[in-house]
C-alpha positions in Angstrom: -108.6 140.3 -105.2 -106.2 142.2 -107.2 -105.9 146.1 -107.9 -105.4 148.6 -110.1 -102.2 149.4 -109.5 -100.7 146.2 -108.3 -97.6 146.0 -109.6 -97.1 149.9 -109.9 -94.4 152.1 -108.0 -95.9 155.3 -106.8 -93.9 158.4 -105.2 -95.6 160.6 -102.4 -93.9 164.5 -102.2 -95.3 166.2 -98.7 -96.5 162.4 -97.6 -96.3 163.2 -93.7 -99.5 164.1 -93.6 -103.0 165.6 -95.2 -103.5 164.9 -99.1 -100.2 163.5 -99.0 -100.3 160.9 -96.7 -104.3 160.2 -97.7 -103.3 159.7 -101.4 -100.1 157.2 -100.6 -103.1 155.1 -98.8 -105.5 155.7 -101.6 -102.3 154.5 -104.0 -101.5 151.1 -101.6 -105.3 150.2 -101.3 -105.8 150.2 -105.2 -102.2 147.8 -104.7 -99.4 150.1 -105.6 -96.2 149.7 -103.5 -95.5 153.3 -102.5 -93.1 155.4 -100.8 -93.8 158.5 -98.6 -91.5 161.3 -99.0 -91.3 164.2 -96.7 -88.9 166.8 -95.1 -90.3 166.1 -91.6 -88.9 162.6 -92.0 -90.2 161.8 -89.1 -94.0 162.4 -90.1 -93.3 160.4 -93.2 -92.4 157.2 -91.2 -95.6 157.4 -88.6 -97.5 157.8 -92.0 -95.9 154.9 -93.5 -96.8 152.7 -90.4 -100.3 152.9 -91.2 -99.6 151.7 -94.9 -98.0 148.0 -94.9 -94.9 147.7 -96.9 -94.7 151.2 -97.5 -91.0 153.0 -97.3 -90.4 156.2 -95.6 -87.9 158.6 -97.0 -86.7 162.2 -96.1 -86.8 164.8 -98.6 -85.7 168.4 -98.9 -87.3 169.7 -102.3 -84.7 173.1 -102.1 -81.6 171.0 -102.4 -81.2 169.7 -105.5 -79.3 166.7 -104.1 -81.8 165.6 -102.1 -84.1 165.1 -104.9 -81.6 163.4 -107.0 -80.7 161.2 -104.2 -84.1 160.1 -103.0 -85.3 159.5 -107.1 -82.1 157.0 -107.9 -83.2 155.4 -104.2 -86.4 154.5 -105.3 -85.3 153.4 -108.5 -82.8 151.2 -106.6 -85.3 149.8 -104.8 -87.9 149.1 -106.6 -86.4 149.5 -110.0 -89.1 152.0 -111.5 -91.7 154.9 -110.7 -95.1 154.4 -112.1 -96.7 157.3 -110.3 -95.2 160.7 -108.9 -97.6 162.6 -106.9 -96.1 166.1 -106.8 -98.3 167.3 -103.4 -95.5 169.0 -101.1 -95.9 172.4 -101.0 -95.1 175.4 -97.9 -98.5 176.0 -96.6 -97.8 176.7 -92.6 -99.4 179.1 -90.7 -95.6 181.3 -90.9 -95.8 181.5 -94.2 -99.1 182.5 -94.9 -98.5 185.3 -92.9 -95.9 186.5 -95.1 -97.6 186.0 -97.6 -99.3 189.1 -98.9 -100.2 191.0 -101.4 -97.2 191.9 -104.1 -96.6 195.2 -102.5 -96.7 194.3 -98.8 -95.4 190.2 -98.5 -92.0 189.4 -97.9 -89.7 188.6 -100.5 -88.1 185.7 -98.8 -91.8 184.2 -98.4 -91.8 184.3 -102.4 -88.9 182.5 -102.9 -89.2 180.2 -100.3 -92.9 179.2 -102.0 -91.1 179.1 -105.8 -88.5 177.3 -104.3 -90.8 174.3 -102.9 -93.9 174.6 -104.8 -92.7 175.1 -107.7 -89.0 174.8 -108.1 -89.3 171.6 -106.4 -92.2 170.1 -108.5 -89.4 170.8 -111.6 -86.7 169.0 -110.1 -88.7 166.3 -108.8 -90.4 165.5 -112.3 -86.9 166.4 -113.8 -85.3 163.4 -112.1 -88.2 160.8 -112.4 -89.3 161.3 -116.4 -86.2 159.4 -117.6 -87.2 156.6 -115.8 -90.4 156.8 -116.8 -89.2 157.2 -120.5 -87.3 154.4 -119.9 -89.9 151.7 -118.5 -92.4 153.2 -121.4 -95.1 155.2 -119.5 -96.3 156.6 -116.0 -98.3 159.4 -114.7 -97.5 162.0 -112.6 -100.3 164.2 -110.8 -99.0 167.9 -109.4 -101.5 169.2 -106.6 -103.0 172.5 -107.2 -105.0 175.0 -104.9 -108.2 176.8 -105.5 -106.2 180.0 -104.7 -104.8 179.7 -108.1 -108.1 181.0 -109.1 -109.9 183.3 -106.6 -109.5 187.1 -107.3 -109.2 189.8 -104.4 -110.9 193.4 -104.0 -108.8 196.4 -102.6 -109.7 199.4 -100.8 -107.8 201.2 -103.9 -109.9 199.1 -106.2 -107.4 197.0 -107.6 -107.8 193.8 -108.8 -105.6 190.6 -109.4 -105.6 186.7 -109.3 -104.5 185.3 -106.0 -101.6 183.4 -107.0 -98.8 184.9 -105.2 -96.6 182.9 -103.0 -99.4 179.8 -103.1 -98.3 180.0 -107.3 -100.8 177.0 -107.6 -101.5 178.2 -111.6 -97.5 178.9 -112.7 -96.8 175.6 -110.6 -99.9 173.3 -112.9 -98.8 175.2 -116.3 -95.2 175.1 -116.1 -94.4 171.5 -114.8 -97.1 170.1 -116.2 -96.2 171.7 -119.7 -92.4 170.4 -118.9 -93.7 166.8 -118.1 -96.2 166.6 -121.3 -93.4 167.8 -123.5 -90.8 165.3 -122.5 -93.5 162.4 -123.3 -94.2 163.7 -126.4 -91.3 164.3 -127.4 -90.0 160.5 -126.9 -93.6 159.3 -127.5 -94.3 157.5 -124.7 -98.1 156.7 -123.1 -97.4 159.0 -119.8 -99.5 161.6 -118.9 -99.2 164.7 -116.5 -102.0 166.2 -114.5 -102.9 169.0 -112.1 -105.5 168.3 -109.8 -107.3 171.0 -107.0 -109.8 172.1 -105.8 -112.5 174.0 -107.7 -114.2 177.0 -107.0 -118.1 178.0 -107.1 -119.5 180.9 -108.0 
């Protein structure tokens, strides 16, 4: 029985574990050959155990280099990208405590969050599109947060979105606008989606 995606390359960011490791087996069992990508690169390759002929591969998403070097590796390999799962983001328990409201967090908390969530989804997508351009179509999917969306309430009664170091919205608009714009401009059947959780009211 064949699947979906057999013959299809797909890229895991922040693959070690959670989402990222549960969408790189999603990817394989609908028959993509896929490639886990983390900065604990040891997480990546006992999450790659589990999937057969998946491939392992350390990541730093703050070093430029890193990105560059792991994107011509799979192209190497494999010799194009299909999917490109942006999911790595900072989430750890350290950093949500630093992250606060815009008068109280801690500035290195912001930049550390821009820097992987958001500067990193950029580089990543910046690196793979050309290949995709190339091979004439792919899809790349950007995980988003429902904190995007919620509001807070203030003892000053002050009101703002949550977004803050989390930047799930800035993150979705701005590399997904950079991905959809590339495509279009070299009119190529590739599309680029956010994808998060929703919120009820």
């Amino acid at each position: 029985m064949t699947g979906r995606l057999d013959g299809k390359v797909a890229l895991v960011t922040g693959a070690g574990g959670g989402i990222g490791a549960a969408s790189a087996r999603r990817l394989a069992a609908d028959g993509a050959r896929v490639v886990l990508a983390d900065i604990d690169a040891g997480a990546a390759e006992t999450a790659a155990s589990l999937i057969p002929g998946a491939l392992a591969m350390a990541l730093d998403l703050t070093d430029e280099n890193s990105v560059s070097a792991l994107a011509q590796a799979v192209v190497e390999r494999f010799g194009r990208v299909d999917i490109l799962h942006n999911n790595a983001a900072i989430q750890n328990d350290a950093q949500r405590q630093r992250d606060l409201d815009v008068v109280n967090l801690d500035v290195a908390a912001w930049d550390m969050a821009m820097a992987v969530n958001v500067r990193g989804a950029m580089l990543m997508s910046r690196q793979i599109i050309p290949h995709m351009i190339a091979q004439g179509g792919g899809s790349i999917i950007h995980s988003a947060s429902g904190f995007g969306v919620q509001g807070e309430i203030h003892p000053h009664r002050i009101w703002h979105v949550q977004g803050r170091a989390d930047p799930a919205q800035p993150h979705d608009r701005h590399t997904v606008w950079q991905a959809e714009r590339a495509f279009q401009l070299h009119g190529n059947r590739v599309r680029a989606d956010p994808a998060g959780g929703g919120i009820d009211a």
